[in-house]
C-alpha positions in Angstrom: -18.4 4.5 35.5 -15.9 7.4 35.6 -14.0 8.4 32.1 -10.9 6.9 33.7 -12.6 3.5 34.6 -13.9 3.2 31.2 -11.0 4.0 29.2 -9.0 1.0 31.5 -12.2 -1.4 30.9 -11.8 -0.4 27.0 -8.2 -1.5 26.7 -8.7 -4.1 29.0 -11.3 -5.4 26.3 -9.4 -4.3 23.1 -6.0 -6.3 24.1 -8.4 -9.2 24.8 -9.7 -8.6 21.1 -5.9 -8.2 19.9 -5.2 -11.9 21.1 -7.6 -13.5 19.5 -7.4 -11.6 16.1 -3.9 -12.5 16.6 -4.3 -16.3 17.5 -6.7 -16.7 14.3 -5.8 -15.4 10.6 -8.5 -15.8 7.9 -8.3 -14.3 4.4 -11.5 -13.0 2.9 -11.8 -9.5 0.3 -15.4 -9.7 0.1 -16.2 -7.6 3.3 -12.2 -6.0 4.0 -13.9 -2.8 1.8 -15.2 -1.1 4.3 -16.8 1.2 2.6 -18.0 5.1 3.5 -21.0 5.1 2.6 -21.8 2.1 4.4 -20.8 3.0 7.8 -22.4 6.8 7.4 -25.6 4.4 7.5 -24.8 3.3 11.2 -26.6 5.7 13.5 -25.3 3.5 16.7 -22.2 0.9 17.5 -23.3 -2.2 19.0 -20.9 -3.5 21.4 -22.0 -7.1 20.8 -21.4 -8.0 17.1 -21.6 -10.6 15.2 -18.6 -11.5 12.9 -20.2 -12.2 9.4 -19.7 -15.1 7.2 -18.4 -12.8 4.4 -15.5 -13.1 6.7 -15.3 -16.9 5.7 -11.8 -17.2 4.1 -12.0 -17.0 0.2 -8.2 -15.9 -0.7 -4.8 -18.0 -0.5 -1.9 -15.9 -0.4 1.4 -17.4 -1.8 3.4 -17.9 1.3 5.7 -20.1 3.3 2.3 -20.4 5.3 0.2 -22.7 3.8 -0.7 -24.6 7.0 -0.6 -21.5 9.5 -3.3 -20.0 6.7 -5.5 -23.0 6.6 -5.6 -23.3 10.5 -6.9 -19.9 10.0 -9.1 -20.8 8.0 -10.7 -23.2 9.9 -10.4 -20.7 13.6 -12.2 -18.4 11.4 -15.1 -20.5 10.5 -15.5 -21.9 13.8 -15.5 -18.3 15.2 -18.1 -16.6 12.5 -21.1 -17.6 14.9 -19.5 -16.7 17.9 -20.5 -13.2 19.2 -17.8 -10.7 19.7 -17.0 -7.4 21.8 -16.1 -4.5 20.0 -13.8 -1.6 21.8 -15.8 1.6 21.0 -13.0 4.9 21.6 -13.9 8.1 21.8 -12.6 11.2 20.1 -10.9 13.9 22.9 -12.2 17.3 23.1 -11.9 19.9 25.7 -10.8 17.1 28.0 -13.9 14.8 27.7 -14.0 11.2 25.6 -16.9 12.1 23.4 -18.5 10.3 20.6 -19.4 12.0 17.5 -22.4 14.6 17.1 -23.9 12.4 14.5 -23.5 9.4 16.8 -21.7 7.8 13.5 -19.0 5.5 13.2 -16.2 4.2 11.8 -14.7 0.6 12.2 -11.3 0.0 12.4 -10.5 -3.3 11.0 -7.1 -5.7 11.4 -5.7 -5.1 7.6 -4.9 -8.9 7.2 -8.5 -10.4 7.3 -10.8 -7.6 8.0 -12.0 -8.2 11.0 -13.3 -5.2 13.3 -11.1 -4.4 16.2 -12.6 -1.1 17.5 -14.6 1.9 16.1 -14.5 5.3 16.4 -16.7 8.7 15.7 -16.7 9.6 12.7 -16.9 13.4 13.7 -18.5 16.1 11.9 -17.6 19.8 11.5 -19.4 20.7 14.9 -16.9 18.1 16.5 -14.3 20.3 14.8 -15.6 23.3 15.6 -15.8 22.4 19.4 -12.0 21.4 19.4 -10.9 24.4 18.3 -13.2 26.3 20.4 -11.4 24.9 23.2 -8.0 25.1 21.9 -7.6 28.6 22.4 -7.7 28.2 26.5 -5.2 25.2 26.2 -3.0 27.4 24.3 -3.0 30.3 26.7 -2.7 27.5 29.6 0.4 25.5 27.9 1.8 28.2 26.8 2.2 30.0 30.4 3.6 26.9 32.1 7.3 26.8 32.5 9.6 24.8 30.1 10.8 23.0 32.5 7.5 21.5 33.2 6.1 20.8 30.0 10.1 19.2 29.1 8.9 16.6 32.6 5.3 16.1 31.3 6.6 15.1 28.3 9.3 13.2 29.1 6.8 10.9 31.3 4.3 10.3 28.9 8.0 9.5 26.9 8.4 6.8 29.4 4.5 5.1 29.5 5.0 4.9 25.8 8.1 2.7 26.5 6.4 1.0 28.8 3.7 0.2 27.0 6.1 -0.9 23.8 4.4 -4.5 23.2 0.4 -3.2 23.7 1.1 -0.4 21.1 3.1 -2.4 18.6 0.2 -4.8 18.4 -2.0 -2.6 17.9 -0.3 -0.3 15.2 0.2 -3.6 13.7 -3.2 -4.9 13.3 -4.9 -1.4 12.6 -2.5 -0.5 9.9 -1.1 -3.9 8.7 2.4 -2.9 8.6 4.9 -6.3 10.2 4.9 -6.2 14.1 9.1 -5.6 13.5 8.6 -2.3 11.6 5.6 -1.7 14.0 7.8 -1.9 17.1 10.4 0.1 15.5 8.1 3.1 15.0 7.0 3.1 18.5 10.5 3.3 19.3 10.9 6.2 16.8 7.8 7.5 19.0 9.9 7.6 22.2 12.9 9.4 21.0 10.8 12.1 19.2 9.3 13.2 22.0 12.0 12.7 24.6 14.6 14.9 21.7 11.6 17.7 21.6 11.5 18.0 25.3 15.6 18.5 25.4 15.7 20.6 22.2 12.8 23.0 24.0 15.4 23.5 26.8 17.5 25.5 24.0 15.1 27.7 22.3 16.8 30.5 22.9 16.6 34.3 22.2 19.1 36.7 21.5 20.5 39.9 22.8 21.8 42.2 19.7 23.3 45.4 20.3 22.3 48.0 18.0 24.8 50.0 17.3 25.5 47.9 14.8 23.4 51.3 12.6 24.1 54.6 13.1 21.7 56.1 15.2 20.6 53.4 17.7 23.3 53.2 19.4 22.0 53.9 22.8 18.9 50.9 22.0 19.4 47.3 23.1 17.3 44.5 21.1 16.1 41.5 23.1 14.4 38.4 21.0 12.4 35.8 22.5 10.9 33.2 20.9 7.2 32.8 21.7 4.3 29.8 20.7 2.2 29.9 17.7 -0.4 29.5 19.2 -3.8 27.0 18.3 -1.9 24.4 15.8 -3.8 21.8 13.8 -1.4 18.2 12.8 -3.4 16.1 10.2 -1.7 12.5 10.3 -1.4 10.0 7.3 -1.7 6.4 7.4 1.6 5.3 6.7 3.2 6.7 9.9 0.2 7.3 12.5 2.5 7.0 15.6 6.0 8.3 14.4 3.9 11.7 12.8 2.1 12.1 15.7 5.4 12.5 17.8 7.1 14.7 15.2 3.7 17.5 15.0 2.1 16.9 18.7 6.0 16.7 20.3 7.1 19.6 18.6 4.0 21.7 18.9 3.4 20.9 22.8 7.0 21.1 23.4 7.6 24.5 22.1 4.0 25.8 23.7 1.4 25.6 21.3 -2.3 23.8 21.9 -2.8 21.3 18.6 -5.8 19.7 17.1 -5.0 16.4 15.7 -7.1 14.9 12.9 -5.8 11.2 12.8 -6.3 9.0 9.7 -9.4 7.1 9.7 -8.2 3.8 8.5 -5.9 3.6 12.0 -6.1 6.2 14.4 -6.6 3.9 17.8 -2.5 4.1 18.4 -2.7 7.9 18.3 -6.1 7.6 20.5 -3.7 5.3 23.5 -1.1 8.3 22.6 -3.3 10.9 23.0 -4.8 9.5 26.2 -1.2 9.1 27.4 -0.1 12.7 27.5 -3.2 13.6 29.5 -1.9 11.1 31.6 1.3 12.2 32.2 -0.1 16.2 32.8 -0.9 17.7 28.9 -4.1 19.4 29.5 -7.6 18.3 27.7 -7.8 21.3 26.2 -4.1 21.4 25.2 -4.1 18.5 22.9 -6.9 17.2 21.6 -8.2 14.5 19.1 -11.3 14.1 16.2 -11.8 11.2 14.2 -13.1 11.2 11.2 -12.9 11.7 7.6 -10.6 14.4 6.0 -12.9 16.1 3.6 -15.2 17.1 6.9 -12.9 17.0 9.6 -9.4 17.8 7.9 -11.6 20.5 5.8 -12.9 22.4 8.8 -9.8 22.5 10.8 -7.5 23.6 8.1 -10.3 26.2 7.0 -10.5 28.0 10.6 -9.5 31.4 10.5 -8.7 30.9 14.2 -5.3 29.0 13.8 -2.4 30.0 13.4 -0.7 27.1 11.3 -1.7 23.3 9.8 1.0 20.7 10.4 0.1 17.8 7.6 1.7 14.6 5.8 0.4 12.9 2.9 0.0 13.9 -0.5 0.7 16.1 -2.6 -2.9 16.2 -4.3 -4.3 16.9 -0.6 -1.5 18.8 0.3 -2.2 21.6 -2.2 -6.0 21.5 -0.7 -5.0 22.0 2.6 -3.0 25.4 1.7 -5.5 26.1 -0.4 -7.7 26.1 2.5 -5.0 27.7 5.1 -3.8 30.5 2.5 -7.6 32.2 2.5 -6.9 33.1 6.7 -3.1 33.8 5.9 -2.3 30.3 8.0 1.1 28.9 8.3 1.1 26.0 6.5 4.0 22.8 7.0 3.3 20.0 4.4 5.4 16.9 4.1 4.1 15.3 0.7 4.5 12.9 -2.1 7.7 11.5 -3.2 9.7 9.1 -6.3 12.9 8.9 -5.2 15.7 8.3 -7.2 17.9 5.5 -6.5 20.9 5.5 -8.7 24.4 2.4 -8.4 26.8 3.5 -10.8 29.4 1.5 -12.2 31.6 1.0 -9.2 29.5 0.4 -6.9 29.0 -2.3 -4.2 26.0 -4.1 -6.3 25.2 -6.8 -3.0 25.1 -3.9 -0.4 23.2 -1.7 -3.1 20.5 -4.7 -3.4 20.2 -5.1 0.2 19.7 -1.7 0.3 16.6 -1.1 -2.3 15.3 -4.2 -0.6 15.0 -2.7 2.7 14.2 0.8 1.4 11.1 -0.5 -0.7 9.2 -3.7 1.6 9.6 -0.9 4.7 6.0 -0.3 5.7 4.8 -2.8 2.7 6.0 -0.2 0.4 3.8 2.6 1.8 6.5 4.8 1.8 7.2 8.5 1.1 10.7 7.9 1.1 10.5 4.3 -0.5 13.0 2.8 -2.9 10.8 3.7 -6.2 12.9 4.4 -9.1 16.4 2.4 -9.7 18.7 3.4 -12.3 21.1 1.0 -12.5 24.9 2.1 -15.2 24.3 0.1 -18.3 27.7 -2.1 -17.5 26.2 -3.4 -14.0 22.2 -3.6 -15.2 22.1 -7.7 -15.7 24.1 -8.3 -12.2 21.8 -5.9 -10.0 18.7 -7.4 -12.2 20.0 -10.9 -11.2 20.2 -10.5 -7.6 17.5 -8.4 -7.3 14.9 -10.5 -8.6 16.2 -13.5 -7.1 15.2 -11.4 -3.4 12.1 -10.5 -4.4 11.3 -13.8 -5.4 12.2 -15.1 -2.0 9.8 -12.5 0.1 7.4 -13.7 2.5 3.9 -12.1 2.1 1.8 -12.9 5.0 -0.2 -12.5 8.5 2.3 -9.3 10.1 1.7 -10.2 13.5 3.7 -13.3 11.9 7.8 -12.5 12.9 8.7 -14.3 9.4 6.1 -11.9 7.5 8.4 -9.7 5.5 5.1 -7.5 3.6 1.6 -7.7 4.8 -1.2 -6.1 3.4 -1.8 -2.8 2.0 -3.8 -0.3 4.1 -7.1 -1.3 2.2 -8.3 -3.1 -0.3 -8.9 0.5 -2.3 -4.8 0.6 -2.2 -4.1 -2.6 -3.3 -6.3 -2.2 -6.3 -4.8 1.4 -7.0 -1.5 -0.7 -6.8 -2.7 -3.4 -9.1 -3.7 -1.0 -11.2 -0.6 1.1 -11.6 1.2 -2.0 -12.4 -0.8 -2.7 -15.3 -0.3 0.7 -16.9 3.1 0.2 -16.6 3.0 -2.9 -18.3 0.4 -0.8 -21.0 3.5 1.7 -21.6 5.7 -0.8 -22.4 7.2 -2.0 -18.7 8.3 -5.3 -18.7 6.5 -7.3 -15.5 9.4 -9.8 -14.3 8.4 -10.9 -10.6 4.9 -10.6 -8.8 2.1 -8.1 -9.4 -0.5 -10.1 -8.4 -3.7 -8.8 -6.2 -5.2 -11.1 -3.4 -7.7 -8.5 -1.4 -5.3 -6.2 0.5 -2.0 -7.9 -0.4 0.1 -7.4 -3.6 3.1 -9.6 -4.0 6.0 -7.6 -4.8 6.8 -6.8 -8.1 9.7 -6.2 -10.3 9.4 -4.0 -13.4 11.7 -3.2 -16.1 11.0 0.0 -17.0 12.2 2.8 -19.3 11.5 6.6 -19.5 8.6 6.6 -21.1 7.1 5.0 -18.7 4.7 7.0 -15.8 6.5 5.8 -12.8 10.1 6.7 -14.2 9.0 9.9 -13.5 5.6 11.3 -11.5 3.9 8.6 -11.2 4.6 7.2 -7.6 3.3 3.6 -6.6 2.6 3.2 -2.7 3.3 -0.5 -2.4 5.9 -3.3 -3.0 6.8 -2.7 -6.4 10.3 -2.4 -7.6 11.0 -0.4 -11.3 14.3 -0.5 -12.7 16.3 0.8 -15.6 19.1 0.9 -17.2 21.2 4.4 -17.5 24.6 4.8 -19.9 26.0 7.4 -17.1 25.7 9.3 -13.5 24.3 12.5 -15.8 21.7 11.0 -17.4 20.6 9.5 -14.1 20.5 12.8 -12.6 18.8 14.2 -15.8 16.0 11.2 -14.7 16.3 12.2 -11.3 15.3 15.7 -11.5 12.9 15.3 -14.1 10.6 14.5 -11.5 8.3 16.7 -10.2 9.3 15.9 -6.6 12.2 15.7 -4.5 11.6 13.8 -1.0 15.0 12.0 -0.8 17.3 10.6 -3.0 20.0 7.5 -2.8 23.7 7.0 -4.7 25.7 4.0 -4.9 29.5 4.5 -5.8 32.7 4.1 -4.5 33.8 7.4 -5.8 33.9 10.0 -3.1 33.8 13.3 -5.3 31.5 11.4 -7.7 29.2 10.8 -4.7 29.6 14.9 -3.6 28.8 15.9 -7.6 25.8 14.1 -8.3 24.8 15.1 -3.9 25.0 18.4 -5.0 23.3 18.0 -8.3 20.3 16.3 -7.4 17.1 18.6 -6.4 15.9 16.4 -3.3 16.1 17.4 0.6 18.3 14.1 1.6 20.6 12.4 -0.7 22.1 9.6 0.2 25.9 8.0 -0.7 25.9 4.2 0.0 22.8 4.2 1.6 19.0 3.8 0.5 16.2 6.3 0.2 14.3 5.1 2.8 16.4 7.0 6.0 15.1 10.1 8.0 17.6 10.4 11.0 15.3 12.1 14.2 17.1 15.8 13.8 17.4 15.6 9.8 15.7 18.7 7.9 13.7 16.2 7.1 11.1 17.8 3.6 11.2 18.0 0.4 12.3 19.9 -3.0 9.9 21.3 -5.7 6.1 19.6 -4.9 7.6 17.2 -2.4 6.4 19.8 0.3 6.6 23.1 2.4 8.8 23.5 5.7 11.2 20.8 7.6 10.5 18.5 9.7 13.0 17.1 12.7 14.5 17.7 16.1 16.6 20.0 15.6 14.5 22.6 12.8 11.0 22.0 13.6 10.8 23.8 17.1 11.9 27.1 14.9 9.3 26.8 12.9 6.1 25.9 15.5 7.4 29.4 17.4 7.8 32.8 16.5 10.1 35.8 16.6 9.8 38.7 19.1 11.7 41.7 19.6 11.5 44.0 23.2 13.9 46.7 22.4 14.9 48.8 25.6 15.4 51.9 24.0 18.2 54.6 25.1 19.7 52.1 27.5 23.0 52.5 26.4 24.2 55.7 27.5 28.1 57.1 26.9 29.6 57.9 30.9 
C-alpha cells in the first residue's frame, strides 16, 4: 500500500476511533498518566489493543451530567474486553511518513477518560538530524518559486482546512481536551492565518532609496529586497497546536523559508492532518516537515543546530530561556512567545456585569490554559463586594464535563501532571494566606474552577502564573496601585482595564509594561495582525499578520553604483 493509500486508510480508521470515544465517556485517573518512562519501554505499536480495565471509571465529576457520566460508565465497562484499532501516524521527513529510529512511541490519549486514540514516534536526535538534513534543499526549492505560487499553494491547503472543519475540530478536541466550541474556533483561527500570510506575502516589498541623501553618493542608487531566512525550526505548545502552527509554518512558508516543526507530544495529530495538508495542496516534503517527540531530545537538537538560521517557539518562559540558550551558541535568531500573569484591573466606574462576563470568558478559554488568560483581578475597593458577588455566583454555575459535550463549559486539563501542578498551586495559595471561596477540587485531569481571594503577598498576585480555571482577586484602593501590582510582575503578555473614563483608560494604557492592553475588554484577545508578544520575560519578537513576515525575512541591499550621472 502506497503512502497516500495508507495515510486515507489511517484517517479512515481514526474518525472511526473518534466516534466511538465520542459516543462513550468513562472517567478513570489511574491509567490517564501516561507516563515517559513507560512508553520509552515500547519497542513496537500494536495496532490491535486491548483497552485495560484501569480504564474502568473510578471518578465522578460534579456536573449537570450525572446520567450522561453513568451511561459512560457502563459503555466503558462493556467495551474494556473489546479489542480496539489504534491509528499509528508517522512523523514527515524529507517527504516520506516515517516512524521513529528507535521504533518508540508515544500514545496520544482523549484528555477526558484516557483512552488511546493514536500514537506516534517518539523521534530521537537522528530523526532530527535527518529533518534538517533535508531542510536545506526545501529551502533552496521554496524559496525560488514565485510568490505568486506559494500565495495559491497556500491558499488551497487554506481551503481543505475549511473543508475539513468538523474532522479537525474533533480531533483537536479529543487529543487536547479543550470544548469542541473553542476547538472549532481555533481551526477557524487556522484558516485565516494562513489565508492573511499568503496576502501579506503579496506586499513584502523592497525599496528604492536614492543616495544622495549623503554627500558623496550621489551618483549611487540603493535597491532593498527582502529575502528568506532560510532553514527555520517552530516548536509548538500544547495549548494552541493548530492556531501556532498557522502563525510559524504560515508565516515561514509564506515568506520562503523551509521549517522544521517539533509539535507537542501530548497532541500533535491535528498538526500531523495539517502538515499532510500542505503537501497536499503543493508544499514540498522537504519544505515543511514534521518530528514527534519529546522536547528535551527533539526540541534540544533542532534548536541546537548550527545549520538554522532562526527557532520560532511558544511556551514558557523556563523553556524559553533554554531554547536561546541553545540558539545564542550558533548566533540563531531566536522568536519566543512565553509565559504570562496578566493584569485585569475594573476601577470604580466601571461596567461591573460586562467586566464579569469578561474575566469569565478570558479565564475558562481553553480550560484556563492560557497565556493570555484572565489571571490576576484587581478590583477598586468601592466595587470589590459587587464584582465578588457576581463573580462567584458564575463560577459556581460552570459546567465541567466530557468537551465533545456542547454544554461542557471546561474539560480537563492537558494531563493529569497539570491538573495536579494546578491543585497544587491552589494550595499554596491558600498556605500564604488566600482565601479559597469556590472550587479547587482535583478529579484526574479536571479541576473545578476556583475562586481565590488573594492579596499581595500571595505568589500568584505577582509571578506565580496558574494554567487552569482558577480565578484570584483583590481588592485595590486606586488605578496606581493597580498599576504598581501590574508591573510588579515579571511578565507582560497582555493586560485588561475596565472604566468608563476615556483618558483614565489612555493613562493607565500607557502606564502598564505589557504588549496589548486592553480598555473594556478582557486579557484573553490576540486580533490575527496584532504585534502579538510580550514585555520584560513575557518573550522575544512579535507575532501576527501584519509583523511577523518582517521578521521570518531579511534585508538586502544591490546598490548600482554611479548610475546617476548629471547631463
Amino acid at each position: 500500500m502506497d503512502a497516500h493509500h495508507r495515510r486515507t486508510e489511517d484517517r479512515r480508521r481514526f474518525l472511526t476511533r473518534i466516534g466511538m470515544i465520542f459516543g462513550f465517556r468513562s472517567l478513570g485517573e489511574s491509567d490517564l498518566h501516561h507516563r515517559r518512562d513507560t512508553c520509552r519501554k515500547r519497542s513496537r505499536i500494536h495496532l490491535q489493543h486491548q483497552v485495560i480495565a484501569a480504564f474502568r471509571p473510578s471518578l465522578v465529576i460534579p456536573s449537570r451530567n450525572h446520567a450522561a457520566v453513568s451511561r459512560a460508565h457502563e459503555r466503558s465497562s462493556q467495551m474494556s474486553t473489546e479489542t480496539e484499532t489504534i491509528v499509528r501516524y508517522r512523523m514527515s521527513i524529507a517527504g516520506q511518513d516515517r516512524d521513529s529510529a528507535s521504533g518508540e512511541i508515544i500514545e496520544v490519549r482523549n484528555k477526558f477518560d484516557g483512552v488511546v486514540i493514536g500514537t506516534v514516534p517518539a523521534g530521537t536526535a537522528d530523526d532530527a538530524q535527518a529533518a534538517l538534513d533535508a531542510a536545506h534543499h526545501g529551502a533552496k526549492i521554496w524559496s525560488a518559486t514565485p510568490a505568486f505560487q506559494r500565495v495559491a499553494i497556500l491558499k488551497a491547503a487554506a481551503a481543505q482546512i475549511r473543508a475539513r472543519r468538523d474532522e479537525l475540530s474533533s480531533v483537536l478536541s479529543a487529543e487536547n481536551g479543550k470544548t469542541i466550541a473553542n476547538a472549532s474556533m481555533e481551526i477557524d483561527t487556522t484558516v485565516r492565518i494562513f489565508e492573511g500570510f499568503a496576502e501579506e506575502s503579496l506586499r513584502l516589498f523592497g525599496q528604492t532609496v536614492p543616495l544622495d541623501i549623503q554627500e558623496g553618493l550621489q551618483a549611487d542608487l540603493m535597491i532593498t529586497v527582502r529575502e528568506p531566512l532560510g532553514v527555520m525550526v517552530g516548536i509548538l505548545p500544547f495549548n494552541f497546536p493548530a492556531e501556532l502552527f498557522a502563525h510559524k509554518v504560515g508565516a515561514a512558508l509564506a515568506a520562503g523559508n523551509a521549517i522544521v516543526v517539533k509539535p507537542p507530544e501530548d497532541d500533535p495529530i491535528a498538526t500531523i492532518l495539517l502538515t499532510e495538508i500542505l503537501h497536499r495542496a503543493g508544499v514540498p516534503g522537504a519544505t515543511l516537515q514534521l518530528v514527534t517527540g519529546y522536547g528535551d531530545v527533539v526540541g534540544d537538537h533542532l534548536s541546537k543546530s548550527p545549520g538554522i538560521a532562526a527557532v520560532t517557539f511558544t511556551g514558557s518562559t523556563e523553556v524559553g530561556a533554554i531554547i536561546a540558550a541553545n540558539a545564542g551558541r550558533n548566533v540563531v535568531r531566536v522568536f519566543l512567545e512565553l509565559s504570562g500573569n496578566d493584569a485585569f484591573i475594573v476601577c470604580d466606574d466601571a461596567d461591573i456585569d460586562d467586566a464579569v462576563d469578561h474575566a469569565v470568558a478570558g479565564r475558562i478559554y481553553a480550560n484556563g490554559q492560557v497565556c493570555v488568560a484572565t489571571k490576576r483581578i484587581m478590583v477598586a475597593r468601592s466595587r470589590y463586594d459587587d464584582f465578588l458577588t457576581n463573580l462567584r455566583t458564575r463560577v459556581e454555575a460552570l459546567r465541567v464535563g466530557d468537551q465533545s459535550d456542547e454544554n461542557t463549559d471546561v474539560g480537563p486539563l492537558i494531563s493529569v501532571d497539570a491538573a495536579r501542578l494546578v491543585e497544587r498551586q491552589i494550595q499554596e495559595a491558600v498556605s500564604q494566606g488566600a482565601r479559597l471561596l469556590v472550587g479547587g477540587t482535583r478529579n484526574g485531569a479536571f479541576i473545578t474552577p476556583a475562586l481565590l481571594e488573594i492579596d499581595t503577598s500571595v505568589g500568584i498576585a505577582t509571578d506565580e502564573e496558574i494554567f487552569g480555571p482558577v480565578f484570584s482577586v483583590l481588592a485595590v484602593d486606586s488605578l496606581d496601585e493597580a498599576i504598581e501590582i501590574a508591573n510588579a510582575s515579571q511578565f507582560g503578555l497582555n493586560a485588561a482595564v475596565f472604566t468608563a473614563d476615556l483618558k483614565q483608560a489612555i493613562r493607565a494604557g500607557r502606564r502598564i509594561k505589557a504588549g496589548i492592553v486592553s480598555v473594556n475588554g478582557g486579557n484573553a484577545y490576540r486580533p490575527d495582525v496584532a504585534a502579538f508578544g510580550g514585555y520584560k520575560k513575557s518573550g522575544i519578537g512579535r507575532e501576527g499578520i501584519a509583523y511577523t513576515l518582517d521578521e521570518f525575512t531579511q534585508v538586502k541591499s544591490i546598490v548600482l553604483r554611479g548610475v546617476i550621472t548629471e547631463e
